[in-house]
C-alpha positions in Angstrom: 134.7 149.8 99.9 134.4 148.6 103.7 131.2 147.3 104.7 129.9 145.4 107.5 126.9 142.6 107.1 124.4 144.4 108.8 125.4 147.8 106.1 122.4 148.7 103.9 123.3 147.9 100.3 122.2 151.4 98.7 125.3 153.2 99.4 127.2 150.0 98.7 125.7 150.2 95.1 126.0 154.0 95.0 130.0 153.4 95.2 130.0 151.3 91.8 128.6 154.5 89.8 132.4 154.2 88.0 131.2 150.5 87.0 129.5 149.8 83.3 125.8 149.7 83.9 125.5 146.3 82.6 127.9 144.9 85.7 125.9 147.2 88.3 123.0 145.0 86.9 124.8 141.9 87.6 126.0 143.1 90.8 122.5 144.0 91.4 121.9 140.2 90.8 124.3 138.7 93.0 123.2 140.8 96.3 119.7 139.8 95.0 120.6 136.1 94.9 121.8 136.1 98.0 119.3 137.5 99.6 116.9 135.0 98.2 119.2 132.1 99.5 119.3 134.1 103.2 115.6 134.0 102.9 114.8 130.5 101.4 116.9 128.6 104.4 115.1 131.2 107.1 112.2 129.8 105.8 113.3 126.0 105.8 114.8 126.7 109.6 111.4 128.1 110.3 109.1 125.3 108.5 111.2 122.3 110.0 110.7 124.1 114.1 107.2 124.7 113.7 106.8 120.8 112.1 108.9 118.9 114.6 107.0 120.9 117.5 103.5 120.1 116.4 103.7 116.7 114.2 106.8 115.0 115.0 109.8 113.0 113.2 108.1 111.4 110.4 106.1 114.4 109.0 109.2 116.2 109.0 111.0 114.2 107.2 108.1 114.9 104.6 108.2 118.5 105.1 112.4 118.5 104.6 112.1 116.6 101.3 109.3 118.8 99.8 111.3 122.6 101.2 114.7 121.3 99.7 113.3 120.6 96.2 111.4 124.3 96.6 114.9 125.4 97.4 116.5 123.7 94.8 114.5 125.2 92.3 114.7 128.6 93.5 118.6 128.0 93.0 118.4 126.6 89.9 116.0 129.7 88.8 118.2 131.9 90.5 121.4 130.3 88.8 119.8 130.8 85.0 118.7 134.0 85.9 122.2 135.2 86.6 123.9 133.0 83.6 121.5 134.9 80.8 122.8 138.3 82.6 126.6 137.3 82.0 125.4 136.2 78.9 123.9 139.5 78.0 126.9 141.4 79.6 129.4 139.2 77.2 127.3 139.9 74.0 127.3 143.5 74.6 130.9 143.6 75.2 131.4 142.0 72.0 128.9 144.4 70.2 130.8 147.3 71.6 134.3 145.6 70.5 133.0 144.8 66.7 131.9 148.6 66.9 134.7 149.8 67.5 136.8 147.8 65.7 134.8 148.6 62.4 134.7 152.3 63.4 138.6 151.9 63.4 139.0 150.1 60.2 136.0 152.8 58.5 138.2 155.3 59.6 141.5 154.0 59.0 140.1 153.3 55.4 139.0 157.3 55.0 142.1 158.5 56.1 144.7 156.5 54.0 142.4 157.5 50.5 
């Protein structure tokens, strides 16, 4: 799967239709995480310019301080959001694996009576 940056990310997804749905969803995750971070620092770039040009050094100093705590707790949002989805991945994969494995034994069991 070749892709350049400026690629839409449909098709992109639309490749993975051979992945389990629960790690489209976390893929899904990811290319929303980063777009938040692309956004977040446009944002900070765009906040800082428009301070320095109309209020000068101190107030942007200020201004810096306050957008990098907004940006660290977007991360850090961001960050839990995608741990509880690996989370939720890992306990379905062990769901499906005790299924299975007590489908095996159940049937094992009925076969060897």
């Amino acid at each position: 799967m070749k892709a350049s940056k400026r690629d839409h990310v449909t098709p992109l997804l639309i490749d993975l239709h051979w992945l389990h749905i629960t790690f489209r969803v976390l893929v899904v995750l990811v290319v929303v995480v980063v777009v938040v971070v692309v956004v977040v620092v446009v944002v900070i770039v765009v906040v800082v310019i428009v301070v320095v040009a109309k209020e000068g050094l101190v107030v942007v100093v200020v201004v810096i301080v306050i957008v990098v705590v907004v940006f660290v707790v977007v991360i850090v949002v961001v960050v839990v959001v995608v741990v509880v989805a690996v989370v939720v991945v890992v306990v379905v994969v062990v769901v499906v694996v005790v299924v299975v494995v007590v489908v095996v034994v159940v049937v094992v069991a009925l076969v060897t009576k």
